[in-house]
C-alpha positions in Angstrom: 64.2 -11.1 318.3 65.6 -7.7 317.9 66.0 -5.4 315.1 68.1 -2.3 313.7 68.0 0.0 310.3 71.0 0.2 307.9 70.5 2.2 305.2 66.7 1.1 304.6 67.1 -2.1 305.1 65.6 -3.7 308.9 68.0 -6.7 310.0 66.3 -8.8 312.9 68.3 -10.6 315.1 67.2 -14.1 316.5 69.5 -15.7 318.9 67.0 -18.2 319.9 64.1 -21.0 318.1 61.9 -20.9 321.0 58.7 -19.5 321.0 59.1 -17.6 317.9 56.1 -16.8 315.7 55.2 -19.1 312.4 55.0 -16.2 310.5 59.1 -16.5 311.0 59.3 -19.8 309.5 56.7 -19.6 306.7 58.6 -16.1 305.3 61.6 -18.4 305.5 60.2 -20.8 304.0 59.3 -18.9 301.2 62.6 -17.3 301.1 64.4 -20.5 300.7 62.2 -21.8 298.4 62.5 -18.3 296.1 66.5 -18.3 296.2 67.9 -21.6 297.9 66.2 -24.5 297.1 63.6 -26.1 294.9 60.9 -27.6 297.1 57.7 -25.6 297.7 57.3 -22.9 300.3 55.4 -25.3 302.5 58.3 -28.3 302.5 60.6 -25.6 302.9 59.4 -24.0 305.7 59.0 -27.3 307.6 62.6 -28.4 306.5 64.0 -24.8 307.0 62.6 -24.9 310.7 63.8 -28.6 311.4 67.4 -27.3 310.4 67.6 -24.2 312.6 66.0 -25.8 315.7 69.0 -28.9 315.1 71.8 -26.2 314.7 70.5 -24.4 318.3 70.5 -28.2 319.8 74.5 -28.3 318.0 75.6 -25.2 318.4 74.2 -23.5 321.7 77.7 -22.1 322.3 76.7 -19.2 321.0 75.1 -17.9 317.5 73.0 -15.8 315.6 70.7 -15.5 312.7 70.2 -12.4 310.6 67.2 -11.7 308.8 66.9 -8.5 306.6 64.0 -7.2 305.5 62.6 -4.5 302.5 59.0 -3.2 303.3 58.1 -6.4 305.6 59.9 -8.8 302.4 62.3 -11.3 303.9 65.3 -10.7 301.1 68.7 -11.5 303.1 69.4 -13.8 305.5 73.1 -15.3 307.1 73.9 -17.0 310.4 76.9 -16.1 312.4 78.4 -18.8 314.9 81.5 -19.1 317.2 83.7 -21.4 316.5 83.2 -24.4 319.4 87.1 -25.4 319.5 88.4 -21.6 319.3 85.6 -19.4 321.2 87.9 -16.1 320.2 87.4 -16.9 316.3 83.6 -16.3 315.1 82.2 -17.8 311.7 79.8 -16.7 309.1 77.7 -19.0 306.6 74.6 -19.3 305.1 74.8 -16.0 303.4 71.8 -15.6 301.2 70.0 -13.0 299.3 67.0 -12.3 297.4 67.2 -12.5 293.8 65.5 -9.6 292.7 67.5 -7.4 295.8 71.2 -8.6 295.0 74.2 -6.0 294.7 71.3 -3.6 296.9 73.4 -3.5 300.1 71.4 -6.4 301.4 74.3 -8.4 302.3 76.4 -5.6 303.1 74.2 -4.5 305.8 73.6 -8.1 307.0 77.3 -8.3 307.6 77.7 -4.8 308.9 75.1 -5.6 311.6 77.0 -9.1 312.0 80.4 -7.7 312.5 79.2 -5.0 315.6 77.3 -8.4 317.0 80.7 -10.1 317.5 82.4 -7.0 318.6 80.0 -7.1 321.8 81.8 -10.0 323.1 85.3 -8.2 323.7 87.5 -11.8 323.4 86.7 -11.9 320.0 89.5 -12.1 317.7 88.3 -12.5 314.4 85.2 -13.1 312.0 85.7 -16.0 309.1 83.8 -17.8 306.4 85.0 -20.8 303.7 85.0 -19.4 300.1 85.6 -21.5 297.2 87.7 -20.4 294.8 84.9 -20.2 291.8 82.8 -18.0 294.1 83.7 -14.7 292.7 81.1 -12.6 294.0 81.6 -14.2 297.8 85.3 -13.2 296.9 84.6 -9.3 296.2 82.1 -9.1 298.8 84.6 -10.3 301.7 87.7 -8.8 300.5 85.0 -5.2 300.6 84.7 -6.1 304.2 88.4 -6.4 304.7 88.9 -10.4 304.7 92.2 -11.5 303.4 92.7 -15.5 301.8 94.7 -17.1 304.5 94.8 -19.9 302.1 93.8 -22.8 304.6 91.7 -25.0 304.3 87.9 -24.5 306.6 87.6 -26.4 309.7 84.7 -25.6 311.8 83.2 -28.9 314.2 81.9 -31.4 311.8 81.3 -29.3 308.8 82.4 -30.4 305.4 83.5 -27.8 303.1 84.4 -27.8 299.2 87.8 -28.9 298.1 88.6 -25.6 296.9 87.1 -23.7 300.0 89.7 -21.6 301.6 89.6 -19.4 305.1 88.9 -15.7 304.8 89.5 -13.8 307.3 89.2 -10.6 309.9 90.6 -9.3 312.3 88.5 -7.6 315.3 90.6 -4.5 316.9 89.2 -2.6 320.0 91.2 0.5 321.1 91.0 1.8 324.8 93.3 4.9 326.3 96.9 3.5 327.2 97.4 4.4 331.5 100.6 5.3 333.0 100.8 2.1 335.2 102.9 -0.9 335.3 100.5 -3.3 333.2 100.4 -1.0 330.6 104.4 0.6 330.6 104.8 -3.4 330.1 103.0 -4.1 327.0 103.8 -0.9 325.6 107.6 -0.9 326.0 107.2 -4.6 324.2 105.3 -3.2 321.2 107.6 -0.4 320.3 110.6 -2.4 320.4 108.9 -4.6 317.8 107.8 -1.4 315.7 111.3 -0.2 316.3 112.5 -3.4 314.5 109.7 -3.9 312.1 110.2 -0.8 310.8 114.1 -0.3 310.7 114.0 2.9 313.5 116.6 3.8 316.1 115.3 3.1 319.3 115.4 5.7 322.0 118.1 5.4 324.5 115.0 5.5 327.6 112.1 3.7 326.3 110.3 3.8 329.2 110.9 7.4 329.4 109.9 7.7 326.0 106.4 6.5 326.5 105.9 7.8 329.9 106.4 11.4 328.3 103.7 10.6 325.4 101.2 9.2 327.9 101.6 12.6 330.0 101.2 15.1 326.3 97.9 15.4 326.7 97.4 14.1 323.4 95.4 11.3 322.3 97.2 7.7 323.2 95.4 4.2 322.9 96.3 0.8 323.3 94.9 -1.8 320.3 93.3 -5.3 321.7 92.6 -8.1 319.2 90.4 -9.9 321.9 92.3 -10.1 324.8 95.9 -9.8 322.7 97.4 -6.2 322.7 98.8 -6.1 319.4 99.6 -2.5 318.6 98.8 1.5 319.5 97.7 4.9 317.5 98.7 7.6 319.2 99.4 11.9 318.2 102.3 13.9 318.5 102.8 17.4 317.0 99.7 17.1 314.8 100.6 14.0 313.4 98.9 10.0 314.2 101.3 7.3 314.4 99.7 4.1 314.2 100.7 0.1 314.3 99.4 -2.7 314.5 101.2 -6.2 313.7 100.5 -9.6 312.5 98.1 -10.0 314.9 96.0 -13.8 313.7 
């Protein structure tokens, strides 16, 4: 189990059932049986613990589990999984948060820590989560994260989802420095013929001249990845950014 501060609250990190303490499962316990369901602390630490250890046995593909914490107090708590028929898309679920602690940046940090988890595994193309349509709050929270309502319907393994659960999703972009070589001359003459065309501009006579003379400015020039896609570029010229990135999930 690991652990990180944002902003007062202390998210720990499990990534694996085995051998962790009991004092894990009876403060989730308690938590569920505070905010999630109505059995007692005890049944719901034993239930809570039963569930978890099943979705490690399902879903050893890869996941996590996010607990945050006030003062010791378990009062958020989300699990983040990749998706076992796309492995470039990730999912989040399970959000939860304490009563007494919501619209306290609880879930906000739990997601904040979630998203820079993904982003460690550099194929990753985007983060998800189902939303029905009369979850308002899920709504605002997401769309403050940058989601968008791609307006499909969820499918994630065997899951079952609401009937008016739709896909929110996120986009992951890495940037690293764009090299004068072929590999990269390649992809970038590609992408600035489609920014040429997106955005109604003349294209220069010499592409390839064109960009060879930006990479060689001295000024900042980077290549944008969405996992292993490249699917844009920011770069400076004369003081001023350029940046674009397309329609990239």
């Amino acid at each position: 189990m690991t652990e990180q501060n944002h902003s007062g609250i202390t998210i720990k990190v499990v990534d694996s059932h085995r051998n962790l303490p009991e004092k894990y499962w009876t403060d989730l316990g308690r938590f569920y049986a505070r905010n999630v369901w109505s059995q007692s602390a005890k049944i719901s630490a034993k239930c809570v613990k039963d569930f978890c250890i099943a979705y490690e046995l399902d879903y050893a593909v890869k996941w996590f589990e996010l607990c945050a914490y006030k003062e010791k107090k378990l009062v958020g708590f989300m699990r983040v999984l990749r998706n076992p028929d796309v492995e470039t898309h990730w999912f989040f679920c399970d959000v939860h948060t304490d009563k007494e602690e919501r619209r306290q940046g609880v879930a906000s940090a739990m997601y904040a820590r979630a998203e820079e988890l993904v982003k460690e595994f550099e194929a990753a193309e985007c983060i998800e989560a189902g939303i029905s349509a009369r979850n308002v709050k899920s709504i605002g929270l997401h769309k403050k994260f940058g989601f968008e309502n791609t307006g499909k319907k969820p499918m994630f393994a065997h899951f079952e989802f609401e009937p008016d659960e739709t896909v929110y999703r996120k986009p992951l972009y890495l940037e690293y420095p764009a090299l004068d070589g072929e590999m990269h001359g390649k992809i970038l003459r590609r992408l600035f013929r489609e920014y040429y065309r997106e955005n109604g501009i003349e294209q220069p006579k010499h592409v390839t001249a064109f960009i060879r003379e930006l990479l060689h400015s001295g000024q900042d020039f980077f290549l944008v990845w969405c996992g292993n896609r490249p699917v844009g570029f920011r770069y400076t010229k004369e003081g001023q950014e350029i940046s674009w990135i397309r329609d990239s999930v």
